[in-house]
N, C-alpha and C positions, 0 to 999 in steps of 0.2 A: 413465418414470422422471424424477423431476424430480432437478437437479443443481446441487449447489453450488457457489460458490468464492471463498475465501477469502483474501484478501491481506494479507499483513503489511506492519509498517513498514520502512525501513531505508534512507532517506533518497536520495539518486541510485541506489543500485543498485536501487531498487524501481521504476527503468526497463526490467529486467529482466522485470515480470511481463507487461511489452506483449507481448514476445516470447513470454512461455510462452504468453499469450491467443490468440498469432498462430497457435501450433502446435495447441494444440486445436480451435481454427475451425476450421482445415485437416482435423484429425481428426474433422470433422462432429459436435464437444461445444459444444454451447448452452446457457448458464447460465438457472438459474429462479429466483434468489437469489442478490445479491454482498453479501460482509462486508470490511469492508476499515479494518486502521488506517494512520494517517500516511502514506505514501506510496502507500499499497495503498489507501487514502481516494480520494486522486485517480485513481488510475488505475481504480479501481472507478466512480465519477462519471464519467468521460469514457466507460467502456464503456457503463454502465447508460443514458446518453444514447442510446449509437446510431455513435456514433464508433467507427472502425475502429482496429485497433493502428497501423497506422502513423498514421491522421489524427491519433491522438492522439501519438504520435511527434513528427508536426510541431508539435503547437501547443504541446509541452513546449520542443520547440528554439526556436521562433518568437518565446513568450511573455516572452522578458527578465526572470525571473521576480525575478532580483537584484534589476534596477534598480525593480522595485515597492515595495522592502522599506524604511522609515524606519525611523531610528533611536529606543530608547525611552528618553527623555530621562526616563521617572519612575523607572527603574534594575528596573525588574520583571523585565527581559530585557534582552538588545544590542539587538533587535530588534523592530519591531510589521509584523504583518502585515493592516492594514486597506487598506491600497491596493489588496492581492492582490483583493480582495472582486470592486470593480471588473473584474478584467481576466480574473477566469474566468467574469462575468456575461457576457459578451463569449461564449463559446463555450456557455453555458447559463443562455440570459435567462430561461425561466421560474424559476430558484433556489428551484426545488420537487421534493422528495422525490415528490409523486405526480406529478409532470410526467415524471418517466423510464421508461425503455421497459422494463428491469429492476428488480426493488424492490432497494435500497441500505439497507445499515445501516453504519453509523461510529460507531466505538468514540472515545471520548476521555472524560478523567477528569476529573470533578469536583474542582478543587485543593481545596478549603475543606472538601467532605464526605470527601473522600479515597475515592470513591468513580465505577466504571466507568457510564458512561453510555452507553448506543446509540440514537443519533439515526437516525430511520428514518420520521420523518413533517416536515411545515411544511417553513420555509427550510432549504435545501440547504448554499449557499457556505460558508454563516459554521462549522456543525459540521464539514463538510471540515478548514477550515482549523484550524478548533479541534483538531482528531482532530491535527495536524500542530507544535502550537506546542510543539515541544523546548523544558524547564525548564530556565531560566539564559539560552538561544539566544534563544527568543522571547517577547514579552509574554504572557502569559495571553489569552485570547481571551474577551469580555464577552459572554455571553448568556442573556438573561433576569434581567441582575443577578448572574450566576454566572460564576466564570470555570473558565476550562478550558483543562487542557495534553495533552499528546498521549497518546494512547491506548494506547501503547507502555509508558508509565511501569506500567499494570497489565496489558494484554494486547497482545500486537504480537502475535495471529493468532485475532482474533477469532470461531473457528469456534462457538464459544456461543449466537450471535446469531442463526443458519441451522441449527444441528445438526437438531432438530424441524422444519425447515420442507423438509428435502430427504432424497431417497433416497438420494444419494451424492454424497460429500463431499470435493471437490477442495481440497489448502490448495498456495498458492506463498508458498514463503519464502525472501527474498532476506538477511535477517540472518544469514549465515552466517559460521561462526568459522572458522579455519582456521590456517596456518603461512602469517605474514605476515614482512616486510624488518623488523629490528630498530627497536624506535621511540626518534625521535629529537628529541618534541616536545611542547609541552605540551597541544597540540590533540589529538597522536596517541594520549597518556595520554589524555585525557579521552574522544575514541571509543570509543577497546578497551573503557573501564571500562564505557560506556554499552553498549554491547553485549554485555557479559558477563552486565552486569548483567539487559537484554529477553529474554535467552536463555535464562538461567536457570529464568524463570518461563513460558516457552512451549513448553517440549520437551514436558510432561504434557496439552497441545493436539496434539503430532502426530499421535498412538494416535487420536487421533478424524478424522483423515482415511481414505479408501478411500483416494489415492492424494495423497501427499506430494512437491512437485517443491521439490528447493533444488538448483539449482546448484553445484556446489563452484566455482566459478571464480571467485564472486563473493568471495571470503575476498580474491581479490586487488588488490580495490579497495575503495576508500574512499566514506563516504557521500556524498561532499563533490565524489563524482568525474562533477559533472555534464556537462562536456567531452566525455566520456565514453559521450553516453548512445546514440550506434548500438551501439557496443561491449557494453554494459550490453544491451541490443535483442538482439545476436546472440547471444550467451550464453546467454539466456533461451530465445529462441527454439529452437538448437540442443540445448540438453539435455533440451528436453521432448519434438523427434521421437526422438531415442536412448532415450526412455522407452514411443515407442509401442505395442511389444507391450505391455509391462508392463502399458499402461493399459486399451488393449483387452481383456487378460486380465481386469484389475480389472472393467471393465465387462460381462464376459461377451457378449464381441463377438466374433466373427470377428475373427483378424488381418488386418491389412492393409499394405500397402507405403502410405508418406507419397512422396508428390514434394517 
């Protein structure tokens, strides 16, 4: 049975999917296909390398990812993310789609065509990052003359991309809504709206998973909350063994106890 999975965006809490990664390994589920936007891009890319959840754990904490980031003084965004190119060349020097040990697809959108793109062959880094450049946050991402914002804007759960190429279709989705502290900010309006807004258009993706992990816990942090990301780790991790019959069921497995 070959097997999918699918990561959505949702910016620090899609620290969370290390964790659910961690808990299926454990349940002896091996991916044959990862789809992944904006956050779920990277963490998709570290796995499909060969890196373990926690290795990748470390190099998210390690990597200083802030201090990569310059400012974009042509007003396209606050920010440009071309420095990052460099420092994840660092954990995957060959920055090739066929150099990983899992086939990767990443979703990000074409601004100009207005239109979803899934990058799944040539250079790696630059469509990662591209699948990741939040509209307004970050500059557009240049490639091939084209630029490109995050993959979220049209799909944050990219399962389109893998449905025909797998028997069964795992999605983790860490953009989760929920009853949050009253908000008291002009950043805190502009999350919720962004999140209302990826949510919207990705619920009629869920129906196409065999088995769907979203945390509820994750409603309680913020995308922003990268301090955060053992926390963000445990969460993940923890809700997906509390799903193991479930999944086993879904998979037509014998149950089993998880340690």
């Amino acid at each position: 049975m070959k097997i999918g999975l699918a990561l959505s965006g949702g910016g620090a809490r899609g620290i969370a999917h290390l964790g659910v990664i961690k808990a299926l390994l454990e349940m002896d589920i091996h991916f044959d296909q990862i789809a992944g936007t904006s956050a779920g891009a990277i963490t998709g890319a570290l796995l499909a390398q060969g890196y373990t959840p926690d290795e990748s754990l470390k190099i998210i904490e390690s990597s200083s990812f802030v201090r990569h980031l310059r400012p974009a003084w042509n007003r396209m965004g606050l920010l440009r993310l071309d420095m990052v190119v460099d420092l994840y060349r660092k954990y995957i020097p060959h920055d090739s789609f066929e150099g990983l040990k899992i086939p990767l697809h990443v979703a990000a959108v074409d601004l100009n065509d207005g239109e979803l793109i899934v990058f799944e062959q040539g250079e790696l880094i630059r469509p990662v990052l591209a699948s990741c450049c939040l509209p307004g946050i970050f500059e557009p991402m240049l490639i091939n003359k084209r630029q490109f914002v995050d993959g979220g804007v049209l799909n944050n759960l990219p399962v389109d991309a893998i449905e025909n190429k797998v028997d069964f279709l795992i999605g983790s989705h860490c953009n989760v809504l929920g009853p949050r502290k009253p908000i008291r900010s002009m950043r805190g309006v502009i999350e919720r709206s962004l999140v209302l807004a990826v949510q919207s258009k990705t619920k009629d993706r869920f129906s196409k998973c065999n088995v769907l992990i979203e945390p509820p816990q994750l409603a309680q942090y913020s995308t922003t909350d990268i301090s955060k990301a053992r926390e963000l780790f445990r969460v993940g991790y923890q809700h997906t063994l509390s799903m193991a019959n479930d999944i086993d069921r879904a998979l037509n497995r014998p149950m089993q106890e998880i340690s």
